[in-house]
C-alpha positions in Angstrom: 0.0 0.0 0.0 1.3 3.3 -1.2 2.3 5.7 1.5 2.5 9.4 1.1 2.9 11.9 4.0 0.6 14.7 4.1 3.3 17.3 3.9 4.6 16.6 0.7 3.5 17.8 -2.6 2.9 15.2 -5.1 2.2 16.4 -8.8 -0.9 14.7 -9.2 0.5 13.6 -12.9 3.1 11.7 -11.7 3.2 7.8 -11.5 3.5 6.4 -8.3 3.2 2.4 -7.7 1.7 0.5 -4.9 4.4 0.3 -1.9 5.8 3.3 -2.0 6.6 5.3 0.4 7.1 9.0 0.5 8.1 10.4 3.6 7.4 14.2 5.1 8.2 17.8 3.1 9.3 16.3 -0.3 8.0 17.2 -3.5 7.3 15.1 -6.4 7.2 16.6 -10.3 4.4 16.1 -13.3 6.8 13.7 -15.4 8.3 11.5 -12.6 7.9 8.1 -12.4 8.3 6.0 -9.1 8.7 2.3 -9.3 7.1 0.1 -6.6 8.8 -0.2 -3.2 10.5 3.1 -3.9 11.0 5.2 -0.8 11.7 8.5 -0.2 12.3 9.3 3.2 12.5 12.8 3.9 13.1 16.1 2.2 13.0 14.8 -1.1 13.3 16.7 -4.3 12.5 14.8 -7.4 11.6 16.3 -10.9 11.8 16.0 -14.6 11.4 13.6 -16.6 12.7 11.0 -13.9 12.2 7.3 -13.7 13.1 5.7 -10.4 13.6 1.5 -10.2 12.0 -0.2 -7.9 12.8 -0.1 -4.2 15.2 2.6 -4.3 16.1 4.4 -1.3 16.5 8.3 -1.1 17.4 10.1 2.2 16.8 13.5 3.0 17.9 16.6 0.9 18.4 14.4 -2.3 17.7 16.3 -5.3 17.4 14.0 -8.7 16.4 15.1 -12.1 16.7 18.6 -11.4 18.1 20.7 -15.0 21.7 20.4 -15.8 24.3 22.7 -14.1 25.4 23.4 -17.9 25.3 26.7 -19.8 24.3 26.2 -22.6 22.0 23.0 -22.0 18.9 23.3 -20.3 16.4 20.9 -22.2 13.1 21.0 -20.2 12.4 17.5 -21.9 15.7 15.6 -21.0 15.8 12.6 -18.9 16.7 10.8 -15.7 16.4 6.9 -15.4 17.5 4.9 -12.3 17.4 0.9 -11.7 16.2 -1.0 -8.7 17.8 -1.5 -5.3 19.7 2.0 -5.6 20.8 4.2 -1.9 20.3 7.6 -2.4 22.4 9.2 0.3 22.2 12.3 1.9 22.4 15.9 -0.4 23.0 13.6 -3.2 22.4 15.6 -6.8 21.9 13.5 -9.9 20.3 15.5 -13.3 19.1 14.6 -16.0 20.8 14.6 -19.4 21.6 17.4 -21.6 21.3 17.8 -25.5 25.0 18.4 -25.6 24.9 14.7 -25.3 22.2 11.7 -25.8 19.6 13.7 -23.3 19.8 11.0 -21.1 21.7 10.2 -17.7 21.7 6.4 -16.6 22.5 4.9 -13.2 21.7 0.9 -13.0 21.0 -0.8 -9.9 22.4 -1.4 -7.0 24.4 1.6 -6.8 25.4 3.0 -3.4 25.9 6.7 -3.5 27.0 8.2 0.0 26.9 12.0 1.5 26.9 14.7 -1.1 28.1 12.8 -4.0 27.1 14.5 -7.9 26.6 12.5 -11.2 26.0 15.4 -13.7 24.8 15.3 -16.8 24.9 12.4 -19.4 26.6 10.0 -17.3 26.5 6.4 -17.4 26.4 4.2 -14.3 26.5 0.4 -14.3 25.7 -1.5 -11.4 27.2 -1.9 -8.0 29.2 0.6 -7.9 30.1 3.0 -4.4 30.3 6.6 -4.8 31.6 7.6 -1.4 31.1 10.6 0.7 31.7 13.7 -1.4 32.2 12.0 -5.0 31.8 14.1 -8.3 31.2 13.1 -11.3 31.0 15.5 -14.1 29.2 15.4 -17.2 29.6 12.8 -19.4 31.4 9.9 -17.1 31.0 6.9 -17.8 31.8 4.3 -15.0 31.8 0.6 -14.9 30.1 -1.9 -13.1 31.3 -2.6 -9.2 33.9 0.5 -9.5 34.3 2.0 -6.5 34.9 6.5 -6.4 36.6 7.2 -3.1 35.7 10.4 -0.9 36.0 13.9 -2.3 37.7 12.6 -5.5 36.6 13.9 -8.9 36.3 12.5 -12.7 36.6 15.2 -15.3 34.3 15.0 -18.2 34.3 12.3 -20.3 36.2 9.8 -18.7 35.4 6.7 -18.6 36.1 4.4 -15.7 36.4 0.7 -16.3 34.4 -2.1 -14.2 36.0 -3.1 -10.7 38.4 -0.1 -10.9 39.1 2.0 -8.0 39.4 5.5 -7.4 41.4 6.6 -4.4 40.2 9.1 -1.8 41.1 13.3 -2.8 41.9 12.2 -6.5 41.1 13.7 -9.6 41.3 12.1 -12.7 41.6 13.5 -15.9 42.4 10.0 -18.1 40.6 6.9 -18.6 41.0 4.5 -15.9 41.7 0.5 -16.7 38.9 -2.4 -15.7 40.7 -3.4 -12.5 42.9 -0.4 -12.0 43.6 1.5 -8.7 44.7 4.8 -9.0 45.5 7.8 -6.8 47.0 11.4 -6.7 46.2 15.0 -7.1 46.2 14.2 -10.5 45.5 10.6 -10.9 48.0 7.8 -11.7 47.7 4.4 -12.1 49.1 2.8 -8.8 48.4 -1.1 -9.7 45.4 -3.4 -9.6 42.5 -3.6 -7.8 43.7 -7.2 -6.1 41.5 -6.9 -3.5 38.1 -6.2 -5.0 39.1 -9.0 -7.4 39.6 -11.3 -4.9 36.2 -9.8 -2.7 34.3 -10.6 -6.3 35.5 -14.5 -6.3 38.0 -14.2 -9.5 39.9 -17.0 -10.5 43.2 -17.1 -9.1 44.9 -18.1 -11.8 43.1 -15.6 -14.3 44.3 -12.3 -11.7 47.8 -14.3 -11.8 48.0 -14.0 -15.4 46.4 -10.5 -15.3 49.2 -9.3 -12.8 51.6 -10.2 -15.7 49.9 -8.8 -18.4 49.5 -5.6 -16.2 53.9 -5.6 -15.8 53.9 -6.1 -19.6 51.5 -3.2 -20.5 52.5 -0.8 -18.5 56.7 -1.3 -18.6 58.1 1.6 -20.2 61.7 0.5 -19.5 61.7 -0.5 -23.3 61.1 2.1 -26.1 58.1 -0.2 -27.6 54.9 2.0 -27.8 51.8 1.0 -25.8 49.8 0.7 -29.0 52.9 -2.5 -29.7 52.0 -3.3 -26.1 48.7 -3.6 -26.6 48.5 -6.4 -29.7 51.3 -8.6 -28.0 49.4 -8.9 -24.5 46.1 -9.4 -26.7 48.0 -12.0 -28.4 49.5 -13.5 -25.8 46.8 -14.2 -23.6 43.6 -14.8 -25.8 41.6 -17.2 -23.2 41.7 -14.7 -20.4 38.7 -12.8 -20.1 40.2 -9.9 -17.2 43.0 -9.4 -19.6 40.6 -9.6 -22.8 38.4 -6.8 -21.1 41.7 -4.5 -20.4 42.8 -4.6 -24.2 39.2 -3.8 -25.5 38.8 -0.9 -23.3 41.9 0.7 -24.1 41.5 0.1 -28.0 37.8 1.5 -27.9 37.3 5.1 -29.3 37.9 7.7 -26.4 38.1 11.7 -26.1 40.3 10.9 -23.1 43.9 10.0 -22.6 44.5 6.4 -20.9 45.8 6.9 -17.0 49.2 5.8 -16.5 51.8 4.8 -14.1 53.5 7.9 -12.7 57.4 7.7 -14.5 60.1 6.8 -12.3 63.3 9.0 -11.8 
C-alpha cells in the first residue's frame, strides 16, 4: 500500500506504484515516475522527466532530475532513469541529461551513493558501484560496473572508468582508468590493480595471476616499444583470459580521453 505523508506535494501527474513510500516535506514533479517499493524518506526533491527503479532508497535533501548545471544546455524534456535496489544518500544531486549529449543520464542498480556525491549530466552508471562521501562526477562519465569512487575525489568530463576499478580518496582524474585499476593522486596515476576487489568478487586465481603479468607487460616503459605495440602482444598472448581480454578492448575502444598511466620513475 502506497504511502505518502501529508506534507509533501505530489504532482498529481506523476506515477507512483503501490508500496511506495514517500516520507514528510518532499515534493514530487508532473513527469516522474516511481517504481514500486520506492521510498523516499524525507526532504525529497525529485523532478523532470525522472524514472526511479524499484525499491530505491532516497534520504533526505536528495535532489534527482533537477536541469543540468550546464550553460548552454537546459532541455526541459531531457531525462533521468535509475534501476532498482539503488541508496540515495544524503544531499546527493543527480540531473538529467543534456542535448549536448544523448539527453539521457543512466544509473543501473544497486548503486550505493554516500553523503553529497554528484553524477552530472549524461553520465552512465552500471551496477554496484560505491560513490563515497563527497564524490563528483561531471558530465559525461561513464563508470563501470562494481567501480568504487573514493571520498572527495573527482572525474573530469568524459572519462570513462572501467568495471572493478578504483578510485582513491582526494583524486582527480583526468584520463581513462583500466577495468581493474587502482589509482590515486592530485592528479591521478595508475598505482596497480584492484587485487583486493578481485579477490572480494571471487576471481579465478589463476586468471588475476596471469592479469598481474599482463599488467607488468602493459604498462613497462623501461623498453622504447609503444603502448599501442604493447597492446597487440598482450592481446596475443593471452587470448583465453577474459580480465585481460576486457583491459585490451577498453583501451582500444574510441575515447576523447587520454589512458591513466603509471607515474614515470626518476
Amino acid at each position: 500500500m502506497t504511502q505518502i505523508h501529508p506534507s509533501s506535494v505530489i504532482d498529481p501527474k506523476a506515477q507512483i506504484d503501490e508500496d511506495v513510500k514517500i516520507g514528510p516535506f518532499c515534493t514530487v514533479g508532473p513527469h516522474v515516475v516511481l517504481k514500486k517499493g520506492v521510498e523516499l524518506i524525507s526532504h525529497v526533491v525529485v523532478d523532470g522527466y525522472t524514472e526511479v527503479g524499484e525499491r530505491t532508497q532516497v534520504y533526505p535533501f536528495a535532489t534527482l532530475g533537477m536541469l543540468t548545471q550546464h550553460k548552454s544546455s537546459h532541455s526541459p524534456d531531457a531525462r533521468l532513469v535509475i534501476g532498482s535496489d539503488n541508496i540515495f544518500r544524503e544531499h546527493v544531486t543527480v540531473h538529467v541529461g543534456s542535448p549536448v549529449d544523448n539527453m539521457i543520464t543512466i544509473i543501473g542498480n544497486r548503486n550505493l551513493l554516500l553523503v553529497g556525491s554528484h553524477v552530472a549530466h549524461d553520465c552512465i552508471l552500471g551496477d554496484d558501484i560505491v560513490m563515497s562521501n563527497c564524490a563528483t562526477l561531471a558530465g559525461h562519465v561513464k563508470v563501470g560496473n562494481f567501480a568504487i569512487i573514493s571520498g572527495l575525489s573527482a572525474v573530469h568530463q568524459f572519462t570513462r572508468i572501467g568495471e572493478h576499478a578504483m578510485i582513491g580518496g582526494m583524486t582527480g582524474v583526468e584520463r581513462d582508468v583500466i577495468p581493474y585499476g587502482m589509482v590515486i593522486g592530485n592528479r591521478a596515476h595508475l598505482e596497480g590493480l584492484n587485487l583486493v576487489g578481485l579477490r572480494r568478487r571471487g576471481f579465478d586465481n589463476a586468471q588475476v595471476l596471469e592479469l598481474m603479468g599482463a599488467y607488468k607487460e602493459l604498462f613497462d616503459t623501461s623498453d622504447e616499444v609503444a603502448l599501442r605495440d604493447r597492446v597487440v602482444a598482450v592481446k596475443d598472448a593471452y587470448p583465453e583470459n577474459p580480465l585481460i581480454q576486457n583491459v585490451i578492448n577498453f583501451i582500444q575502444s574510441e575515447t576523447k580521453r587520454q589512458l591513466c598511466m603509471p607515474e614515470k620513475k626518476a
